[in-house]
MIGULUM-154594 format. One record per residue (C-alpha): x negated, y, z; residue number from 1. Coordinates in nm, 4 decimals. Layout:
N
+----------+----------+----------+-----+
|       px |       py |       pz |   i |
+----------+----------+----------+-----+
|        X |        Y |        Z | NUM |
...
+----------+----------+----------+-----+
END
This chain:
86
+----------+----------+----------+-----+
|       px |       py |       pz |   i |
+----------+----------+----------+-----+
|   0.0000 |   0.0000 |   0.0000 |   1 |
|  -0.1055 |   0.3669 |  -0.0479 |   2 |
|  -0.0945 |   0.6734 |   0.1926 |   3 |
|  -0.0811 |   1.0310 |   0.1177 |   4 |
|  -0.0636 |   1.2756 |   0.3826 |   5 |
|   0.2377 |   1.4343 |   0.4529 |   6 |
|   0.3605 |   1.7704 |   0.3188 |   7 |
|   0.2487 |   2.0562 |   0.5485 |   8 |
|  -0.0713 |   1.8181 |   0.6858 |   9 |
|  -0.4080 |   1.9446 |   0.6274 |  10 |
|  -0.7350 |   1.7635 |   0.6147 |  11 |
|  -1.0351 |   1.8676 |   0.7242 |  12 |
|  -1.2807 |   1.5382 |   0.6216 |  13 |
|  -1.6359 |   1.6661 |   0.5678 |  14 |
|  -1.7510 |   1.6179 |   0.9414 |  15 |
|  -1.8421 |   1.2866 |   1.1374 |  16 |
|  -1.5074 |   1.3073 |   1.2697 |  17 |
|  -1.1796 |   1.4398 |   1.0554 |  18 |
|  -0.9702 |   1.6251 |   1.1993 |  19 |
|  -0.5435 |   1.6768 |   1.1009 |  20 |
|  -0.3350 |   1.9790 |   1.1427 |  21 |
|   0.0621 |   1.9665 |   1.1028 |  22 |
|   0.1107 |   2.3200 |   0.9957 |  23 |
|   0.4511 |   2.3007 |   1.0629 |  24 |
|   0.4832 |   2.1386 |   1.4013 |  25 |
|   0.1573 |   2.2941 |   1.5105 |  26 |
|  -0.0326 |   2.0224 |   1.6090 |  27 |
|  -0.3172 |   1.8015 |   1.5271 |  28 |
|  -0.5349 |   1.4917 |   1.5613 |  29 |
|  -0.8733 |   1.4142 |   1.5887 |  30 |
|  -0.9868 |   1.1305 |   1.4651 |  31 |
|  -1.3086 |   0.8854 |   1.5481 |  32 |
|  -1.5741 |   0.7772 |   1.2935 |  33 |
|  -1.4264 |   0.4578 |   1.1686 |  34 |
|  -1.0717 |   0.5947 |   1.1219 |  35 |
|  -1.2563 |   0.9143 |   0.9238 |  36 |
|  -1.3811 |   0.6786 |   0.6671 |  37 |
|  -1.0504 |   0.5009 |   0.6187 |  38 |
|  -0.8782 |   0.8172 |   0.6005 |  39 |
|  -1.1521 |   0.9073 |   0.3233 |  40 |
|  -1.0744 |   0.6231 |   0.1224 |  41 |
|  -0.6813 |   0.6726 |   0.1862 |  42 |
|  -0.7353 |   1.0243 |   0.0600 |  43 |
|  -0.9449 |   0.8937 |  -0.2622 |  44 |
|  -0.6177 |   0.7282 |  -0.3796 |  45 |
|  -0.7349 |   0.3681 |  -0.2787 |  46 |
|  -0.5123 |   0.1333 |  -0.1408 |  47 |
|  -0.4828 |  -0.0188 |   0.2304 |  48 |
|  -0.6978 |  -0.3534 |   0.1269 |  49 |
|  -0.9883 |  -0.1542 |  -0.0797 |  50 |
|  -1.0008 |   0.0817 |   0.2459 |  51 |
|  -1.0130 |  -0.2173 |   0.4804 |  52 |
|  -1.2732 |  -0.3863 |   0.2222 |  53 |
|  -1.4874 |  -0.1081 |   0.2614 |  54 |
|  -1.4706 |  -0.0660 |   0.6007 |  55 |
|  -1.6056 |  -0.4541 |   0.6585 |  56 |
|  -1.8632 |  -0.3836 |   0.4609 |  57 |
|  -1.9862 |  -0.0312 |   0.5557 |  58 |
|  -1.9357 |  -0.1414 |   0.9482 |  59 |
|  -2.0416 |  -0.4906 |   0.8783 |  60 |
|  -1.7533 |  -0.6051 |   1.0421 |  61 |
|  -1.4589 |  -0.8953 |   1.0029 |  62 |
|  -1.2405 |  -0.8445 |   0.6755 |  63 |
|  -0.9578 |  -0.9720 |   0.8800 |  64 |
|  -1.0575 |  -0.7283 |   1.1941 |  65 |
|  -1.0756 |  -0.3930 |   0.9364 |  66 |
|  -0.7349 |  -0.5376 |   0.7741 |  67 |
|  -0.6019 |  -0.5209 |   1.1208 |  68 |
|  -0.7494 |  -0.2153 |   1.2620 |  69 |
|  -0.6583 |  -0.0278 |   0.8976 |  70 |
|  -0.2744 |  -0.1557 |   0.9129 |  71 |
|  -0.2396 |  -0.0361 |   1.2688 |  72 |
|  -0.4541 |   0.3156 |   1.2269 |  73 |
|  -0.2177 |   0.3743 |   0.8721 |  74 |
|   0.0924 |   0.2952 |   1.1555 |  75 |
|  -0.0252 |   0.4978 |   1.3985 |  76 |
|  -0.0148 |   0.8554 |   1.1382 |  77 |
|   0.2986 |   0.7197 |   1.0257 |  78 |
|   0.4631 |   0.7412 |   1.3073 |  79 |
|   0.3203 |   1.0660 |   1.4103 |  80 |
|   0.4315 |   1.1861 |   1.1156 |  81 |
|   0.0825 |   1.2544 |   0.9803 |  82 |
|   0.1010 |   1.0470 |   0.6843 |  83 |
|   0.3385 |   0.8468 |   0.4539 |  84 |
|   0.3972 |   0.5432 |   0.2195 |  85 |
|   0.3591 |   0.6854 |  -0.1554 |  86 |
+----------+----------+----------+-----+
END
């Protein structure tokens, strides 16, 4: 599946750590190194998989962990309205 943030959210990507403001609510996120990059790749128009894919491999971790871990961070912005299904 692939993500786009919602209208009204702004990305800020460059740093070690992204950061998301809801314009219209006012309020924003901070998020950690791993969840940057899959917000990166989410951004880059790739889909769930690819991002967890690249995520095992750049973190040298589990496919089935970064599957996991990228289904529940894509969840999480969901449901705080931060990002949606396209």
């Amino acid at each position: 599946m692939r993500y786009r943030l919602r209208d009204g959210v702004l990305a800020q990507t460059a740093l070690p750590r992204a950061v998301l403001l809801d314009s219209a609510r006012g309020e924003y996120a901070e998020i950690n190194a791993v969840g940057t990059a899959m917000l990166r790749g989410l951004l880059e128009g790739l889909d769930a998989e690819a991002v967890a894919a690249r995520i095992a491999a750049e973190f040298a971790v589990d496919t089935a962990a970064a599957e996991s871990d990228c289904r529940a961070f894509c969840a999480d912005l969901v449901a705080r309205g931060l990002l949606e299904a396209q």
